[in-house]
Structure formats: structure tokens, C-alpha cells
N, C-alpha and C positions, 0 to 999 in steps of 0.2 A: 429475277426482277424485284421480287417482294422484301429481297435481302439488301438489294442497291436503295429501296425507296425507305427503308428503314435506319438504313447508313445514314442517308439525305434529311432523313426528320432529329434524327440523334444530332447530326452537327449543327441544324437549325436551331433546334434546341440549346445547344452548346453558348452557340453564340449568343442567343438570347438574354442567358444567364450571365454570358457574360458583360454585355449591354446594361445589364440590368445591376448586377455589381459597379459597374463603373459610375450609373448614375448615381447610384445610393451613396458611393464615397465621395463623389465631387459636388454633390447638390444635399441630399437627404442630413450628412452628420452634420457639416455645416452648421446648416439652420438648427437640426436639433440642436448644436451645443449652445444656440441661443447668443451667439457670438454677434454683436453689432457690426455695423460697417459703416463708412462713413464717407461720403463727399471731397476734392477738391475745385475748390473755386478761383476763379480767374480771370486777366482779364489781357488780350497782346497790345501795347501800345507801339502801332506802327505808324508811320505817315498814312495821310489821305489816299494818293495815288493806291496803294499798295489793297490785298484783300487778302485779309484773315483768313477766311473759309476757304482761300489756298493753302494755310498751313495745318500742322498737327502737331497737338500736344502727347506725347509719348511718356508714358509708364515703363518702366523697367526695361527699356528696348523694344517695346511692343506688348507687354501684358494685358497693356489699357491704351486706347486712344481714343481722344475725341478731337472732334473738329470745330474751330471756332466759328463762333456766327459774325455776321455782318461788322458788327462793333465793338471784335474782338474776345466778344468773352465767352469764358467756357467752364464743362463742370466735370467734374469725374466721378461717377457713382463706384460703389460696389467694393471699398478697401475695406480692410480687414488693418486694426491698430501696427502698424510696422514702420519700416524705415523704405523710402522711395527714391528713386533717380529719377526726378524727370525734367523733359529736354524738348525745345522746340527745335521741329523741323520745317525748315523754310527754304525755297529757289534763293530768294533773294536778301535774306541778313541772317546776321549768328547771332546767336542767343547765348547765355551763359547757363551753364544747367543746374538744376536746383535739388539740392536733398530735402525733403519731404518727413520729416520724421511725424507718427501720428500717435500720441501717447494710449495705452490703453488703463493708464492709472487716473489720466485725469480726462474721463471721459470723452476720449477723441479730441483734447485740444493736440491743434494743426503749430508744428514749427517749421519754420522755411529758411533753408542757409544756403547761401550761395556755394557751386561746387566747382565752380570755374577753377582749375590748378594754374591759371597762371595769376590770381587774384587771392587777396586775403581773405578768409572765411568771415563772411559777414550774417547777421542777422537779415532777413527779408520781411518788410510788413504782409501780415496777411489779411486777408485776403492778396493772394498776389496779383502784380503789375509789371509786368514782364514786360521790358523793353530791348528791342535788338543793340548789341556792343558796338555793331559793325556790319557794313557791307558784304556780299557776299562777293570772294573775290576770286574768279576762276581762271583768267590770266599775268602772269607776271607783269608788270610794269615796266618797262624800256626804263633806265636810264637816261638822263638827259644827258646833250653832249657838252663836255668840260675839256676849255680849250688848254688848261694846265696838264690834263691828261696826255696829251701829247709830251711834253715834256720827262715822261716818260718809257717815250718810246724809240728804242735803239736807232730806228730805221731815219727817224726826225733828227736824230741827234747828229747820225753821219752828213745827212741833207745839210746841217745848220752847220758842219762842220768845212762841207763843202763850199757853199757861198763866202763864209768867213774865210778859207785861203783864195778864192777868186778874188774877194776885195783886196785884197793885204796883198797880193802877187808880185805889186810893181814893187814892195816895199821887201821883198824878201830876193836871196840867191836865187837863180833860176836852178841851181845843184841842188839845195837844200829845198826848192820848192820840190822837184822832181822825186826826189826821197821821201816828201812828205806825201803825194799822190800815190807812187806807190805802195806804202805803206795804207794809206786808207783805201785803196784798191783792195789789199792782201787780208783785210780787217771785214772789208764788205763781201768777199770769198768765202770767207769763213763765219761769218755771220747767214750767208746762203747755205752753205754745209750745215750749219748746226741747226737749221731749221727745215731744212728736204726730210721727207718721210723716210720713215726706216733708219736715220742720222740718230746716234747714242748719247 
């Protein structure tokens, strides 16, 4: 009994150390090394209808997020001088995502470049003002119907070829007309074949 409860305080132990190491590297050297950190600020200009404090502003994929208040704006505490991706997420518009570079030679000044890849890399004033590109758009759009588009199609062509020997009938051989029916007979046959499933 006295060998299992001595097991049980060893690994107690154990863990604790190791708890305790974990803090000291992610929080204690840090601070010691005296290392600043610094702020993003911001602000979403969306329509009225719409509300901010539905969306989130995203650090590296999730590093960092804060959420906007009422009237769009927002802060990001707690960076360390480096280079950032950040990116709003929203239900309803796209945003274009921004590189965040934060100098640590000139004391935490902030540059903001647009990182949109289908857009040319532009400078961004900062403080930023983040506006959505676009709608958020979850289904494809129909096509409107285009009546040239028929014109197109095989099935219309026979039909128009059809009426056009009805008109013209009195005016041709009834041999030659006969020849000419069944030949687009023989055409509309095979125009059936090459489109039945399993047809090569």
C-alpha cells in the first residue's frame, strides 16, 4: 500500500515540475527578457444593417482573436515585433487579408499591406479600416436564359430544319422530298444513339 501511495506522490510530483517548467518558459523568460509587445488597432466598416461583434478578427489562424464592438472597432493586445497574417471572418462579406509586419528596430512602428493574391500589394493606412471586397456568396448563380443559345443546339436545328422542308414541300419533288425525310429520320436516329447512356 505504502509503495503504490509513494508511486502516486512521485508522479504528482512529476507533473508538477513539469507544470511548473512550462510556465517558466512560456510566461517567466518572456517578461524577463524584457521584450515589449505591442497593440493592433482597428476599425470594420460594414453597412448599418450588419453587426460587427458577429465577426472576428484573426491573428495567424487563431493565435490571437478579438471581437469587434458595436462600431466596429478593435484591439489586439500582446504581439511580440514580427510579421502577422491577419484576416477577417465573417457570415456575410470577404475581406481581403492583411500582412501586419511590426518593426522591432523602430520601436513597434505598425505596417499594413494588403495580402489579397488576387490584388496588387498595396500599402494600408494605419491605423486600419477594413472594409469588406464583397458579398458573401454561398450559392451559384443560374444563368439567365439566352435565346441565341438555342441556336446552338442540335435538337433545335433538326426541329428548324423540319418546318423549313414542310414550307418548301409544294415547291420540291415529292422523290427528292422523300429522300430528304428520310435522311433527317436517319440523322435524328443517330443523334438518339450517340446520346443514350453507355453510347461511346
Amino acid at each position: 500500500f505504502f509503495s503504490r501511495l509513494s508511486m502516486a506522490d512521485a508522479a504528482r510530483r512529476t507533473l508538477l515540475q513539469q507544470l511548473l517548467g512550462l510556465y517558466f518558459l512560456l510566461y517567466l523568460v518572456p517578461h524577463a527578457s524584457g521584450e515589449k509587445l505591442f497593440s493592433i488597432r482597428g476599425a470594420l466598416s460594414v453597412p448599418r444593417e450588419s453587426k460587427p461583434s458577429n465577426m472576428r478578427v484573426v491573428i495567424n489562424g487563431g493565435e490571437h482573436v478579438a471581437v469587434p464592438q458595436a462600431n466596429g472597432r478593435f484591439i489586439i493586445h500582446g504581439l511580440a515585433p514580427d510579421t502577422y497574417h491577419l484576416q477577417v471572418q465573417s457570415v456575410d462579406y470577404v475581406f481581403s487579408p492583411v500582412r501586419i509586419d511590426i518593426s522591432a528596430k523602430d520601436n513597434g512602428k505598425i505596417r499594413a499591406i494588403s495580402a489579397d493574391p488576387m490584388n496588387k500589394k498595396e500599402r494600408i493606412p494605419y491605423p486600419l479600416n477594413l472594409k469588406p471586397k464583397a458579398q458573401a456568396q454561398y450559392f451559384e448563380k443560374h444563368k439567365p436564359f439566352n435565346p441565341m443559345g438555342l441556336l446552338a443546339n442540335p435538337m433545335f436545328l433538326m426541329m428548324g430544319a423540319c418546318l423549313l422542308l414542310m414550307g418548301f414541300s409544294k415547291f420540291i419533288d415529292p422523290e427528292e422530298l422523300n429522300k430528304a425525310q428520310k435522311e433527317l429520320q436517319r440523322q435524328q436516329l443517330e443523334e438518339r444513339q450517340r446520346r443514350a447512356p453507355g453510347a461511346k
